[in-house]
C-alpha positions as CSV (number, residue, x, y, z in Angstrom):
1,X,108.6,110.8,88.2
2,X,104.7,111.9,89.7
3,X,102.4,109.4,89.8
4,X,98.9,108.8,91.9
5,X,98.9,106.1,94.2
6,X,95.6,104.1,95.0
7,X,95.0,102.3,98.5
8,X,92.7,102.4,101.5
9,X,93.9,104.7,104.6
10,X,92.3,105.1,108.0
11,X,90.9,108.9,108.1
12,X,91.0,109.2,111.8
13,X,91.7,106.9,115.0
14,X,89.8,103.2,114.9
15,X,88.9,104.0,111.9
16,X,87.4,101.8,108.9
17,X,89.6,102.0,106.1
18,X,88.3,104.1,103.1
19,X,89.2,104.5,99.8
20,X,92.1,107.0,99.1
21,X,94.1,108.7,96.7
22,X,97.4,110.6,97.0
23,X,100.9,111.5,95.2
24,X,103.6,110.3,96.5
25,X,106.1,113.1,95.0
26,X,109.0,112.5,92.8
27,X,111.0,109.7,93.1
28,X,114.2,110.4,94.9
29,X,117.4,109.1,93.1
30,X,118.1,106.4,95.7
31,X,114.4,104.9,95.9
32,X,112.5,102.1,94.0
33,X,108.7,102.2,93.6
34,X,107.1,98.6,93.5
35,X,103.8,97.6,92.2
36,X,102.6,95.6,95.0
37,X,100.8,92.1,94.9
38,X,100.6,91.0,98.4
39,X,101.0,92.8,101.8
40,X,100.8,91.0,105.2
41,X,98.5,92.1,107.9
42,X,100.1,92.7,111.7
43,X,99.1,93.7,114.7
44,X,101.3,96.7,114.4
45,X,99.2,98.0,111.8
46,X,95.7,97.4,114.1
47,X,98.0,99.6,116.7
48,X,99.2,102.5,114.2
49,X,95.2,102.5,113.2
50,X,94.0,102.5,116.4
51,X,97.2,105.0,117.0
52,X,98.5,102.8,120.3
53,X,101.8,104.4,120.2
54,X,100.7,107.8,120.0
55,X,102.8,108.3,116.5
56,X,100.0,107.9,114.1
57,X,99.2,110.7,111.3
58,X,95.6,110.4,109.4
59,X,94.9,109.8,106.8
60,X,96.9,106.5,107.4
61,X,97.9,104.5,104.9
62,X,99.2,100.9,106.9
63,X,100.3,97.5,105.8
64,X,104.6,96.5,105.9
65,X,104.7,93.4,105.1
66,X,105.2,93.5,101.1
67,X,106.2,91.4,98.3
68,X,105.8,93.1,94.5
69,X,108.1,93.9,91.8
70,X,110.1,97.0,91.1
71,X,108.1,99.3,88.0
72,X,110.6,102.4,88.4
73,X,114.2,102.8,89.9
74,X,115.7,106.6,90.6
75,X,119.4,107.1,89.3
76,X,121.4,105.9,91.9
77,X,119.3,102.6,92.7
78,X,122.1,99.8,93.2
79,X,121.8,96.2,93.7
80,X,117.6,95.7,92.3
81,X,116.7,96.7,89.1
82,X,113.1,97.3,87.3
83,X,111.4,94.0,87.0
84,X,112.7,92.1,89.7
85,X,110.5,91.2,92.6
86,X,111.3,92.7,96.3
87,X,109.6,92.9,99.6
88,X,110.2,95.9,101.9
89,X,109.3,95.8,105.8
90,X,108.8,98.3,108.7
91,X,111.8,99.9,107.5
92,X,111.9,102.1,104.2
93,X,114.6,103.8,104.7
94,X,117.7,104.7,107.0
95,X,120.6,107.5,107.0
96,X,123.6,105.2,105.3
97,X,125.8,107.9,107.4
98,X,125.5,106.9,111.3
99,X,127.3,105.1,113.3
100,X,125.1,102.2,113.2
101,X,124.3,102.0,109.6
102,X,128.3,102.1,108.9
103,X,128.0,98.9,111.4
104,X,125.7,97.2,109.2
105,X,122.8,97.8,111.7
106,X,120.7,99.5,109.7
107,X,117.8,99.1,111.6
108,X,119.4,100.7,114.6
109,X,119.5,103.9,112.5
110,X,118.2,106.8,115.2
111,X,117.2,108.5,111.5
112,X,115.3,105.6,109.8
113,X,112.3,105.7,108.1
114,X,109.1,103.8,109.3
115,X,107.2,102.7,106.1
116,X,104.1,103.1,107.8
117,X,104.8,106.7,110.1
118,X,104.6,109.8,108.6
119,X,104.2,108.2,105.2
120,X,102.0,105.4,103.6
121,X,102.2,102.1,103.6
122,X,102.0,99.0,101.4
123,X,97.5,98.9,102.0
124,X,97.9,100.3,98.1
125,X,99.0,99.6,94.5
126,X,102.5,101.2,94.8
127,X,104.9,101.6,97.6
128,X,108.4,103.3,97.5
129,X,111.7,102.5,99.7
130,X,115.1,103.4,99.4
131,X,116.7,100.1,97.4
132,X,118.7,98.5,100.3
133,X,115.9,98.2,102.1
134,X,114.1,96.3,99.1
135,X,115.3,93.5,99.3
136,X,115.6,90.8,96.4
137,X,112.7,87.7,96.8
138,X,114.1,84.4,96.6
139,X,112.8,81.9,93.7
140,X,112.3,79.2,96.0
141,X,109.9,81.6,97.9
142,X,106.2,81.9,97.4
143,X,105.3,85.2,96.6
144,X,101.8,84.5,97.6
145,X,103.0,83.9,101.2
146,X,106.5,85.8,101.9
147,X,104.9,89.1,102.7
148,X,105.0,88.5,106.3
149,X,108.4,87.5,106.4
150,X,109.9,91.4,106.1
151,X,107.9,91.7,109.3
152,X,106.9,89.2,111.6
153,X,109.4,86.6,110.1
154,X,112.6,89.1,110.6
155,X,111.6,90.4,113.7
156,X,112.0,86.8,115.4
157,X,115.1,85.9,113.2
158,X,117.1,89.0,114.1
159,X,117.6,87.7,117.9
160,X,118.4,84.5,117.0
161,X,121.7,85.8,115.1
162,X,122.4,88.8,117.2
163,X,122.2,86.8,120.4
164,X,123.9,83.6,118.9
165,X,121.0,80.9,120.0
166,X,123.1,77.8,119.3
167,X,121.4,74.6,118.2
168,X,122.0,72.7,121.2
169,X,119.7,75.3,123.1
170,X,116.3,74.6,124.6
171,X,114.8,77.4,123.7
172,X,110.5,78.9,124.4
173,X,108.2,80.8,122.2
174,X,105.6,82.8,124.3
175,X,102.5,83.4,121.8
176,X,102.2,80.8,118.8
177,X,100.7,83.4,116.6
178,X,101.4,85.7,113.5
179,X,105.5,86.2,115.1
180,X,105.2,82.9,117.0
181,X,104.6,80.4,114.9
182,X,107.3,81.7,112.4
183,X,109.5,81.5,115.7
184,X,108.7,77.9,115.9
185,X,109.9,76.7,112.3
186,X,112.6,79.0,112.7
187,X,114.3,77.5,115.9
188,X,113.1,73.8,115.1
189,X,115.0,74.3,111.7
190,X,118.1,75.5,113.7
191,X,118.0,72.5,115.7
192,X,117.1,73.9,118.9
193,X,114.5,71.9,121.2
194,X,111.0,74.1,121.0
195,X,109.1,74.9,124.1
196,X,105.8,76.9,122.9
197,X,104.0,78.4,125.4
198,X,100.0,79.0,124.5
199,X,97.3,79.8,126.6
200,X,95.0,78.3,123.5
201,X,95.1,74.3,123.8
202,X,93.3,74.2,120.1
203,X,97.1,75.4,119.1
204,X,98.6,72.2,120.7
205,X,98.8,70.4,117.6
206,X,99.5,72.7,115.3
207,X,102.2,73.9,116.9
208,X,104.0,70.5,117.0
209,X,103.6,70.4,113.1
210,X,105.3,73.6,112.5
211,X,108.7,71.9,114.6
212,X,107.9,72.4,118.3
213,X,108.8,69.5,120.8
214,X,106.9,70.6,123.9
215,X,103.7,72.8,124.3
216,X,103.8,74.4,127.8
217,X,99.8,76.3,128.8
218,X,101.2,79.7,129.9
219,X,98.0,79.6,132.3
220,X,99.1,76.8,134.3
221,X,101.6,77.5,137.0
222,X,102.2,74.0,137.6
223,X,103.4,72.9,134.1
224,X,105.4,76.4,134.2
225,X,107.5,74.5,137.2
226,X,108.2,71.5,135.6
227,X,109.9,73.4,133.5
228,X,111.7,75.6,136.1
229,X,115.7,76.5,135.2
230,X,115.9,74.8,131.8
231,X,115.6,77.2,129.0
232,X,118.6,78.7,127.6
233,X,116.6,81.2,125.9
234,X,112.8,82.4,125.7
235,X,111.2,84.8,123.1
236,X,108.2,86.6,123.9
237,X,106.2,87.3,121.0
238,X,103.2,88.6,122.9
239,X,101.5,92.2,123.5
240,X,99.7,91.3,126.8
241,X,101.1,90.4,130.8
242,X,102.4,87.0,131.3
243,X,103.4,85.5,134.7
244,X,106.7,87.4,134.4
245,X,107.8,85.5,137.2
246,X,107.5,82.2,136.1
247,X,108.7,83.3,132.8
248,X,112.0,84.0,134.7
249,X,112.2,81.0,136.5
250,X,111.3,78.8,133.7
251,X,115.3,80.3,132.2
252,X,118.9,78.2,132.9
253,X,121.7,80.1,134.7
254,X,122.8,82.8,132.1
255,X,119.3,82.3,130.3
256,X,117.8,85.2,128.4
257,X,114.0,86.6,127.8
258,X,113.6,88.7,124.6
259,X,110.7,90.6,124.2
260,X,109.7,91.1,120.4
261,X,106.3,91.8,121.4
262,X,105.1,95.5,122.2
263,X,103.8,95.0,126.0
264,X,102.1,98.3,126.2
265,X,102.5,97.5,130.8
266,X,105.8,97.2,132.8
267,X,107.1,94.9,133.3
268,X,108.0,94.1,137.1
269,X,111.4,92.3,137.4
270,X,113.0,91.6,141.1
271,X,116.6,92.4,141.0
272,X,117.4,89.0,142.7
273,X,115.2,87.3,140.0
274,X,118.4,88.2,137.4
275,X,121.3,88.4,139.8
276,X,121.4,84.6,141.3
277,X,121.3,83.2,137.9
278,X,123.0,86.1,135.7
279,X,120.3,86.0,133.5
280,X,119.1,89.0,131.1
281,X,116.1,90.7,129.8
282,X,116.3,91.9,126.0
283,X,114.4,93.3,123.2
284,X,114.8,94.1,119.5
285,X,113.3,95.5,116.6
286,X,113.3,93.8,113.0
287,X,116.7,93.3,111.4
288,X,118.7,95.4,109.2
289,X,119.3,94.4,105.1
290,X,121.8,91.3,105.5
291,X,119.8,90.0,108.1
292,X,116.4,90.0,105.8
293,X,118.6,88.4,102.9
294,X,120.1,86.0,105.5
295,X,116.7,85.0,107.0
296,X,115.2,84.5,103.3
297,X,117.7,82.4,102.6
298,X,117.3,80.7,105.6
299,X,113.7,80.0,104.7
300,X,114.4,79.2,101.3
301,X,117.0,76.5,102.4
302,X,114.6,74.5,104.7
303,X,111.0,75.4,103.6
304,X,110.1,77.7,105.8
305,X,106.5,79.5,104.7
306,X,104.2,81.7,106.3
307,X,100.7,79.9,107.6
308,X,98.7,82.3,106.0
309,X,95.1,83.2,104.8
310,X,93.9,85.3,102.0
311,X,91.8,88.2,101.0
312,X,91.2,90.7,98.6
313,X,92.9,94.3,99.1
314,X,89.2,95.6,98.4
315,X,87.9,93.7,101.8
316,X,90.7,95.0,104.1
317,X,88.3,96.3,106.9
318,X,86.7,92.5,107.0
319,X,90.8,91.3,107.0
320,X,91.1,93.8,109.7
321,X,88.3,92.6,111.9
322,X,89.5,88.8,111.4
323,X,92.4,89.7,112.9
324,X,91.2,91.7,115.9
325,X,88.6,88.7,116.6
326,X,91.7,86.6,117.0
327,X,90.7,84.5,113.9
328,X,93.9,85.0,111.8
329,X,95.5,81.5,111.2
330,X,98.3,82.4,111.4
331,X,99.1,85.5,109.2
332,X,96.4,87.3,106.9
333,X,97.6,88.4,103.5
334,X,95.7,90.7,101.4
335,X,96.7,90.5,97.2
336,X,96.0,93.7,95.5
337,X,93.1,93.8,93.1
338,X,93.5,97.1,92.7
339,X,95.3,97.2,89.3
């Protein structure tokens, strides 16, 4: 099956989006193609853009975060048929052969496809994946909203099953932003107790609707040692420095810091710093297929949406700029009007 793809693509580095035309190829036997409705903005897309990582190809087609339905299925689809609606994440596609996806960690796959390198993204009116990694959208969800959950939303679900965070922890969100403030609802739900750290005091609030039980200014040292040896486990959802130090000490005995969020810097760790207490540093990608299905049900279960705003595919370069002027409350979503 040929057909021509519309969408907007970045034609060099830092780039303004332009219009753009392409074929995708056939469809392979194993893929779906989606006519997609709304696809979340994330940072990672600003950084492929802007080409951060040093992994970008122009033109550049971004945008991961995708809900739509499924117009054509290849032979050996299994599991989603035509019809039925389906969001796809960073991942498009991984091996089915390795170690890792016989494990079930798909997104471990050394071979797996990144839906926005080396091929385009979901910034258009039709996408493709390979059909486990479209996975089924449930009812309960709104479609208008779920986008960012095949992003943003699995990447902090994933280390709360693979590390077993247990409800009885006390746990801290650094960054209550398009990853943190999914992070919040997420652990509040699981009946942890929520520390979120912000350096942005206008977040106070709003991050004690979404389920937190303490706000904590990551800025100020001294309410970073009231809190010193208490958290069982802290997720950093941030791209910048922190006071990695104080981060640290702010963890119990056997504590954990997960980084989520792409710190471009080192970060400097004392050896002593994670020896007296036995305490770890971590990091993790998004989650492989059962975990997206898990997490969606999760959400489903409990009401957990997406804080999101909304604008046209046609105006992605002003989405864009809301984003990078730190305006996105808390998630931008764009809905195709592309046809």
């Amino acid at each position: 099956m040929k057909s021509s793809f519309q969408g907007f693509a970045a034609p060099e580095k830092g780039k303004k989006l332009e219009s753009f035309s392409f074929d995708p190829g056939e469809l392979r036997d194993e893929q779906v193609e989606v006519a997609v409705e709304y696809c979340g903005v994330c940072h990672s897309d600003l950084s492929m853009i802007d080409n951060d990582w040093g992994q970008s190809v122009y033109p550049l087609v971004p945008g991961h975060e995708i809900v739509g339905r499924i117009v054509a299925a290849g032979d050996h689809v299994k599991g989603v048929k035509v019809g039925q609606r389906v969001g796809i994440g960073w991942y498009s596609e991984s091996c089915m052969s390795c170690t890792q996806c016989l494990s079930g960690n798909h997104n471990l796959c050394p071979n797996a496809e990144q839906t926005i390198v080396n091929r385009h993204g979901g910034f258009a009116n039709r996408v493709r994946a390979h059909w486990a990694w479209a996975t089924p959208l449930p009812d309960q969800l709104d479609e208008t909203s779920a986008g960012p959950l095949f992003c943003g939303g699995i990447t902090v679900f994933n280390p709360i099953v693979q590390f077993g965070v247990r409800p009885t922890d006390r746990v801290g969100v650094i960054g209550i932003g398009g990853l943190g403030h999914m992070a919040v609802q997420f652990l509040s739900k699981w009946g942890c107790e929520v520390f979120a750290f912000t350096s942005s005091d206008s977040k106070r609030d709003e991050a004690m609707k979404m389920g937190a039980h303490h706000v904590v200014s990551s800025r100020d040292a001294g309410q970073l040692k009231k809190i010193a040896g208490s958290l069982d486990f802290i997720i950093s959802t941030v791209n910048v420095s922190m006071p990695w130090d104080a981060i640290l000490s702010s963890l119990a005995p056997r504590g954990r810091l997960h980084l989520v969020g792409a710190v471009l810097e080192p970060i400097p760790v004392a050896a002593f710093s994670l020896i007296g207490g036995q305490k770890s540093i971590s990091g993790s990608p998004v989650g492989g297929p059962a975990t997206v299905a898990k997490m969606l049900d999760f959400a489903a279960r409990h009401g957990i949406p997406p804080i999101t705003e909304e604008f046209p595919l046609s105006q992605v370069n002003e989405a864009l700029d809301h984003l990078r002027a730190g305006k996105a409350r808390y998630r931008v979503v764009l809905k195709n009007d592309l046809g």
